[in-house]
Structures are given as C-alpha cells and as structure tokens.
N, C-alpha and C positions, 0 to 999 in steps of 0.2 A: 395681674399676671397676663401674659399675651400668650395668645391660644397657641395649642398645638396644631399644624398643618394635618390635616388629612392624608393617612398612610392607606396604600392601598385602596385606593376610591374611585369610582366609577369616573369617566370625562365629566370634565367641568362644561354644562353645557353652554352656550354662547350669549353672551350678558350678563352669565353669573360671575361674580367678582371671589376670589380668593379671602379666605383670614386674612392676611398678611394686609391686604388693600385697606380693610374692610375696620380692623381694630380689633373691641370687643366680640364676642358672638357670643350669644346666647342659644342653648340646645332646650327643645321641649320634647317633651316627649307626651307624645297623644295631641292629635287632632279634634278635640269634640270640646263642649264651653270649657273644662277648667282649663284645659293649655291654650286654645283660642282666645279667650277672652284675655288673658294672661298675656300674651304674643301682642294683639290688636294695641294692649296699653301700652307695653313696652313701647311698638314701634309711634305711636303719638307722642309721646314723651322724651325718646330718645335719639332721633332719626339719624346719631351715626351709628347703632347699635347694629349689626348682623345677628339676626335671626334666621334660625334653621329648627323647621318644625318638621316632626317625624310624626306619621302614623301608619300604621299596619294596614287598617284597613285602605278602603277608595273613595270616603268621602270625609268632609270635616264639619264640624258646628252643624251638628244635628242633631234632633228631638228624637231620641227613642222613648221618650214618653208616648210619641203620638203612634208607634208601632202596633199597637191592637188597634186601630182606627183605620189603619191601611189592610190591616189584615181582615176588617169587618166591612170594608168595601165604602166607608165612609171617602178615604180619600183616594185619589187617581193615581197615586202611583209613590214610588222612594222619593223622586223630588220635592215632592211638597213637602219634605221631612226638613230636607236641606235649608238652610237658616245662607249660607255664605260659603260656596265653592271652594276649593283650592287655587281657582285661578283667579276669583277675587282678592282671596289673599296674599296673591302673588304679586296684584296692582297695586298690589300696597308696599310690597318688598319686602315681605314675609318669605323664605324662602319654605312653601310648605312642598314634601315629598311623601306622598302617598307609596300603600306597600312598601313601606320600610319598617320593620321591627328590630329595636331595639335589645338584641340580646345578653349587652353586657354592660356593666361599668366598673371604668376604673377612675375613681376620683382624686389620685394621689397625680396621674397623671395628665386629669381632665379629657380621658376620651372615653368615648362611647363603641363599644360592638353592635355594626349595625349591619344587619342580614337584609338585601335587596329580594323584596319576596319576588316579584316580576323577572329580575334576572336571574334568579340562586345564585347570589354572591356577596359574598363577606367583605365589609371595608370596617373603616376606623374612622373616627369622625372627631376632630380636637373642639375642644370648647373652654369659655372662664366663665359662663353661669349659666347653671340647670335648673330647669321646672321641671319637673314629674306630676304627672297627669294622664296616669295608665289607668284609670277608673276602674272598674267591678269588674267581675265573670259572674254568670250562675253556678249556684252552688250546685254541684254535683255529689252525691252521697255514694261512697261505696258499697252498690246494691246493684246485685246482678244483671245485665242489659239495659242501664244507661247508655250505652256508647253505642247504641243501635240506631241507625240511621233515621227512625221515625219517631226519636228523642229528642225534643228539640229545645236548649235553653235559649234564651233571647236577652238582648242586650245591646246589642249592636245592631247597624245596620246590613252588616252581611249575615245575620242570623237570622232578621227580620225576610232578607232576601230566600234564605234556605229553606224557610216558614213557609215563605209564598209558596216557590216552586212544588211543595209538597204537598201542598194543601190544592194547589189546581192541577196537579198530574196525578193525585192518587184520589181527588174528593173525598178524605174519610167521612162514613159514616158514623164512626165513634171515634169522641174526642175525650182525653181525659188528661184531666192537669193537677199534677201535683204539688200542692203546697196549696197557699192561701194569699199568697202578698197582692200588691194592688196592679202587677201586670199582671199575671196570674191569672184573678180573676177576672179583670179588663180583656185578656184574651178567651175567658170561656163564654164569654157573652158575645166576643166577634166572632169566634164560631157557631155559636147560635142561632146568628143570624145570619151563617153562612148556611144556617139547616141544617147541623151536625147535631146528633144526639151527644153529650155532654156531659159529662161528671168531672166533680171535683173532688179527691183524697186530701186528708188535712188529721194529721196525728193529734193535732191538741182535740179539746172538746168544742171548738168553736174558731169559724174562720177569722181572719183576719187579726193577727197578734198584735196590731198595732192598735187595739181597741178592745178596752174591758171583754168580759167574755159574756153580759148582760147586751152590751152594745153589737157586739161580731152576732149575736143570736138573730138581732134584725136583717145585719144582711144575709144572712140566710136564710131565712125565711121569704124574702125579697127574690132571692136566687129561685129557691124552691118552687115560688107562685111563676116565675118565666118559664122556668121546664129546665134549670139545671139540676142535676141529681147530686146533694151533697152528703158525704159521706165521713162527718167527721169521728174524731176517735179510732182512724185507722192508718198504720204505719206500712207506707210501701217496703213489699221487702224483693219484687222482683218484677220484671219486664222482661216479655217475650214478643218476637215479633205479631204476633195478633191479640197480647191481653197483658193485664193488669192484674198483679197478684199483691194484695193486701194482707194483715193480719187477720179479715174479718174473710178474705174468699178470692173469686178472680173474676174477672168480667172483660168483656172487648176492648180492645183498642186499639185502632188505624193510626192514630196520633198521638204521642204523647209529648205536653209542654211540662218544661218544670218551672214552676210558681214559687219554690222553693228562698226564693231572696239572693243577693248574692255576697258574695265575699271581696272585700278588697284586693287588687292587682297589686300589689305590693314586693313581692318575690323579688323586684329586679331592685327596689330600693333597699332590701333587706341584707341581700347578697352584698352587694356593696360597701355593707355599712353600714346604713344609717335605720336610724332606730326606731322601731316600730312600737306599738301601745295597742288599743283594745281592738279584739280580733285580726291583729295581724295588721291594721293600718298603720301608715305611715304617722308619726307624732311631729305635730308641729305648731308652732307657739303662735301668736295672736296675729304675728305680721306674712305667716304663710310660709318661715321658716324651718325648714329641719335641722337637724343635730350635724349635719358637716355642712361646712363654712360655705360660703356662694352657692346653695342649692334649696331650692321653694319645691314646695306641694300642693298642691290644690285639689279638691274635686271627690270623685267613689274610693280614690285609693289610701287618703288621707283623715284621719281622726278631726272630730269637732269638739264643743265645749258646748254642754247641754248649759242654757242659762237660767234653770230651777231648780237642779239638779245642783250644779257643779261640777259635776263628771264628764270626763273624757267620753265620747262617743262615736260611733261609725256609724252617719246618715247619709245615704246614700240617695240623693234628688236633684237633680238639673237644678234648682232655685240657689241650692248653697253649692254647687259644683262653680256655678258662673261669679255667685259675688265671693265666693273665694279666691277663684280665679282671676278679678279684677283687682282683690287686694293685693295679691302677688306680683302682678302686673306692675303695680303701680311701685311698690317697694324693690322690687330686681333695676328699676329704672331710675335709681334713688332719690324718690318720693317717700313717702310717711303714710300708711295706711293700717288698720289694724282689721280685724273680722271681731266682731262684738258676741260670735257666740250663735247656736239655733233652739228654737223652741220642739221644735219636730214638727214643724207643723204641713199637714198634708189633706187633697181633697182630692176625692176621683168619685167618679158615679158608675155603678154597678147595678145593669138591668132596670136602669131608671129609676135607682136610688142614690140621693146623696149622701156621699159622708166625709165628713171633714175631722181632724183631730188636731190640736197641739197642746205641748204640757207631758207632764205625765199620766200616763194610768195609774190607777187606786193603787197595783202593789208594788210599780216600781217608787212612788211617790214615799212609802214604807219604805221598801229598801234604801230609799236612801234617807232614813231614818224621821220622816214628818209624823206626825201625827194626823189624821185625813179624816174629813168629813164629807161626804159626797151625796149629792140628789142626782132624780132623775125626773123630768119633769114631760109632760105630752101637750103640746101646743098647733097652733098651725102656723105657717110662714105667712099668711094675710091676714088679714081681719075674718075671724070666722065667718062673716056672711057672705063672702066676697065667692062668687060660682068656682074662681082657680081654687080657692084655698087648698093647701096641700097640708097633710100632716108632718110634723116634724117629731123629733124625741133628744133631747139637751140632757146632755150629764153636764155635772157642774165640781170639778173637783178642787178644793182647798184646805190649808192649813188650820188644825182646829186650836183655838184659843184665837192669836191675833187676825184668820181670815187671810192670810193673802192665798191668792189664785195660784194654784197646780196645774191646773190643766182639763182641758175639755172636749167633748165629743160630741159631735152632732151628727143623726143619721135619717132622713127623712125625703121628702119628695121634693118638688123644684123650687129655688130660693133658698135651701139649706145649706147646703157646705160652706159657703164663705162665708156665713156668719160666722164661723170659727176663725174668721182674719181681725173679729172685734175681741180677743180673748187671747189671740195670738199678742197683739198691743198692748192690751193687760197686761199681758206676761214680761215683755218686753221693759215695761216703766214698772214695776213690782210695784201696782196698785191689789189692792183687796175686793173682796166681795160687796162693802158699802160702795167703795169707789164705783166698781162696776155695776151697781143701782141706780149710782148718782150720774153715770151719764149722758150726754144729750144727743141719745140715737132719734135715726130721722125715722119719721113717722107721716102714712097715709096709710087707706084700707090696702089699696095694691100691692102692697111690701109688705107690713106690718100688720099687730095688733097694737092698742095703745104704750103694752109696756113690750116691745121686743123678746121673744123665747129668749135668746141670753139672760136677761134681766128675770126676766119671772124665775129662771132657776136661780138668778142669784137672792133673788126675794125670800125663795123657800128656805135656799139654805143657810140665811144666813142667822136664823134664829137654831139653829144645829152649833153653833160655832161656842 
C-alpha cells in the first residue's frame, strides 16, 4: 500500500524528504529500546524504508533502570542514562521527533493523530507499517491525594527529572514509598543515602512479590538492619500533603514514590483495535506481531510467553523490551525472527543485598497446575574460609515426580544474584535437577565452594522428588 501524505502537518524541515520521494514508511511510536532498537534494524536491513519515530518525551534509548542510581548520587547527571541521542539517530536517517504524542490511530486508513507537544498542534501523519512501543505508566490506585505534586511515580526520564527537582528544592526529611517492586525499593535506598529518613508501605505480608514470601522476608530484614522502616501488611488508603495514611495509622511524608509496579500503555492500541490479553497488554505472536495486518509490538505495552508456565504474560524489563524490539525490527524489514519466550528472570541489589529470581514462585508454579517440590538451602558465595566470604540463601524450585526445574531465588550478599543466570539456562533447555547437579560450573576458593550454592540446593532437593 503506498502511504498516506501527511494532512495538516508542521513544515517539512530542510533535507527532510516527503512519502511520496521516499516509498514505504514506517511509524513507531515510543522512542526508548523496544521502538529503537526496532527502527535501528529496520534501517540496516532496509535502507530504502522511511522511518518516522515519535516520542513524547525529550530523549530516546534510555535506561530508566539506572534512575535510582542518578537519584542516589551515584551518577552525574540524565546523560549518563542516555544510551543514543535523537540526533544520533537521525545520522542514521531515522527520522526521530521528540515531544510528539501520539494521540490517535486510524488503521483503516493508516494515519496517525499526532499532537506537537512543543507547538500545541495537531497534524496527521500517513504510514504502511507501525510498531507500537508506548511502554508502562505507574500504577496509580484510586486513593485520595495521588495527584499531589510530592507524589511522584517514575518511569520515565521526565519523571526521573521531576524526582530530581524535588528532592533538591524541598530536601525531604521523610521519604515514603509505596509498594514494594524493584524501583521502588532501589529508590528507598537512594534516598537513604541521600539522609532521608525512609519508609516503605507494602499491603501484602512481605516485600517484594516477585519472590516467595520466605525469600521477600530476607530483604527485609536487610532493609531493616540499613535504617529503612518497613511496614508491611498495610494498605494506603490516603495522602495529604505532609503525611501518609495507612490502614495501620499515619506518619510524615515530604515525598512520596509509588513503588506500586506499572501497567501496560496500551489504551492507544486498544482504541484502535487491536487486541489486548493479560492486564490490558498488547497480544502478539512469536514474530512481534499483533492482530491487524502490518502493525508489530514490542516492549512494557506488550504481553510475553512465560516459557514454564505457558502462559501469556506482562513483564515489564528493558532485557525483553530490546530483544523484542530487535525481533520486530527484523521481521517489519522482511526478515524471519521469532522471540522464544521469558523465564522472568531479574536481579537488583537492595541495601547491599543481592537478589536474583527466574522461573516461577511455589504458588504460581501450582497455579499453573505442577506439582512442586522446593528447598531452601544457606551457603556462601566462596569458599567458606575465604576472609570475603559472603552468605547467600538459594530456593530451589521443581517438578515433583520427573524433576524438571520451575524456578529459583537467590538472595544474599556479593557474588549472588547472577547465579540465577545458571538456572535461568536451565530453564531455558528444560533440563531437571540431576542435570543441574551434573554440571561443569567453574570452581576456585574466590568464586565458589567445591560444589556451587545452585548445585548444593539442587543435591538436597533432589532426593524430595
């Protein structure tokens, strides 16, 4: 199909070439890894293809992972966040345009409503194939004074930025963050170390949901011994501008983060059409495809394929944001690429505790109907006599009767977390527990014990089986 002209649309600036010149064009929508890296293939594979990358924000291909990092003073500034400019991208003939939000689509007739946030003005923007890669918001709970200016959800780099400005014009002395996820807490520890007195709210009985509630017990207790005040078992039910009202009572608060997790941006692919799946993300099949013809997903806004599970899921990580976004890439440019699938697999350190997880937990592992057998073992990540030696603590979760591996948790001091990348593998080639006995991890006193924490849980458990 040969694109629609651009109705209503800002001057074409000077070396920019028209559809018409140009051929195909391709529209993204979101500037950050899943429509970047998406764009990047494209234009190597295709180099008569017009591309037109839209995002809202002012910067593209950026780590909002590293956003508590900048906020704890670790690093100098937004820059070092940025991975690849918009004017990099533009040396590539990317055409990327910043502050531009996409407010509408109509795919019958392949254009886009596109709102100039810089100018306040509405154009139309024609295209013959879209990527979508509008990524996550924080969730917002409807509960009285969220929307109060020293509420702050993060996600983005302009939110990272609104963080900042707040945090050094008003120096709270009390910080308080709700929820438990892995910015959440990565952020109450940059304030800690900004010398904010600190507390964390967390409704369930134990922080961090992406880890049994035997394992979330360590990091809080880890939190506890730094000086965060953790408060679980309490549901926020309001925010005023100097305190924090729980079920349990109400105490200070100069700032408040929501930790809360986020939700898929999906709204603008849904409105349109195309079909959404678990919690409102975008659904799309193994080669990055959605449900109407010539248009890919990638990235926070888009559903994955747990590969232990079998189920559809919305994981939300820069790791599967980009190699999604490179499969898309590669298939919109017509190439052959498929996404094989994620384990969940994830690793942050909290108060100088590591933890890593991939697989299932014990009751989703149930839920989706296994039978489970699980240990939990105390090891150190060297050789016991070794003066670093740190303590570690390995859950070890699997299938009972034939053994294969579900999934595992690791939460301990330095050298821990990415032992979960030997288990993540596991997972990956659906080997079992002997397998993971039987293999040939590297060993010295400085790394290791003789038989690897992985392996000593998989020893214990596997006479359970």
């Amino acid at each position: 199909m040969q694109a629609v002209a651009p109705t209503q649309s800002l001057p074409t600036p000077a070396g920019r070439r028209t559809v018409g010149e140009m051929g195909e064009r391709l529209l993204v929508i979101g500037g950050d890894g899943a429509g970047m890296s998406a764009a990047s293939l494209a234009r190597r594979r295709r180099p008569d293809l017009e591309i037109v990358a839209l995002e809202m924000g002012r910067w593209t291909s950026y780590s909002a992972c590293g956003i508590p990092y900048l906020v704890g003073g670790a690093l100098d500034g937004i820059a070092d966040l940025v991975a690849r400019s918009p004017e990099e991208f533009r040396s590539m003939r990317i055409d990327v345009r910043t502050e531009h939000e996409v407010v509408g689509l109509d795919l019958s007739s392949r254009k886009a409503e596109v709102y100039n946030r810089a100018h306040g003005r509405t154009f139309h923007l024609g295209f013959d194939l879209l990527h979508i890669a509008t990524g996550a918001r924080p969730r917002r709970p409807d509960i009285p004074g969220l929307d109060l200016p020293h509420v702050h959800g993060v996600q983005t780099l302009a939110d990272a930025t609104r963080l900042l400005d707040d945090a050094r014009s008003h120096r709270p002395g009390h910080v308080v963050v709700v929820g438990s996820g892995y910015v959440g807490l990565e952020l109450a520890e940059a304030f800690l170390d900004r010398g904010a007195s600190v507390t964390v709210v967390e409704a369930s009985a134990e922080v961090m949901g992406s880890l049994d509630p035997d394992m979330g017990s360590l990091v809080a207790r880890s939190m506890r011994q730094a000086g965060v005040t953790v408060r679980t078992g309490e549901e926020l039910t309001a925010v005023t501008e100097s305190a924090v009202v729980t079920s349990a009572g109400e105490f200070p608060a100069d700032l408040v983060v929501l930790g809360l997790g986020v939700e898929p941006n999906a709204d603008l692919a849904a409105a349109a059409g195309v079909d959404t799946g678990v919690r409102g993300s975008i659904v799309v099949d193994r080669q990055q495809r959605t449900s109407s013809e010539g248009v890919w997903a990638a990235g926070d806004c888009c559903q994955s394929y747990n590969i232990v599970s079998g189920r559809p899921v919305h994981l939300p990580l820069g790791t599967v944001a980009n190699k999604q976004g490179r499969v898309a890439g590669i298939n919109i440019s017509g190439g052959y690429a498929t996404f094989p699938g994620v384990a969940g697999t994830a690793v942050t350190r909290i108060c100088r505790t590591e933890i890593g997880r991939t697989g299932l937990r014990e009751q989703e592992a149930r839920d989706a109907g296994f039978g489970v057998s699980a240990v939990r073992i105390e090891a150190t990540t060297t050789a016991a006599y070794m003066p670093d030696a740190q303590h570690t603590t390995v859950k070890l979760i699997a299938e009972r009767g034939g053994g294969r591996l579900l999934g595992a948790q690791i939460v301990g001091g330095r050298g821990s977390a990415k032992r979960v990348d030997v288990i993540a593998t596991a997972l990956a080639a659906g080997m079992n527990v002997e397998d993971l006995i039987g293999l040939d991890l590297g060993y010295a006193p400085p790394y290791s014990s003789v038989w690897d924490p992985v392996q000593v849980a998989a020893r214990q458990l596997l006479p359970q089986l």
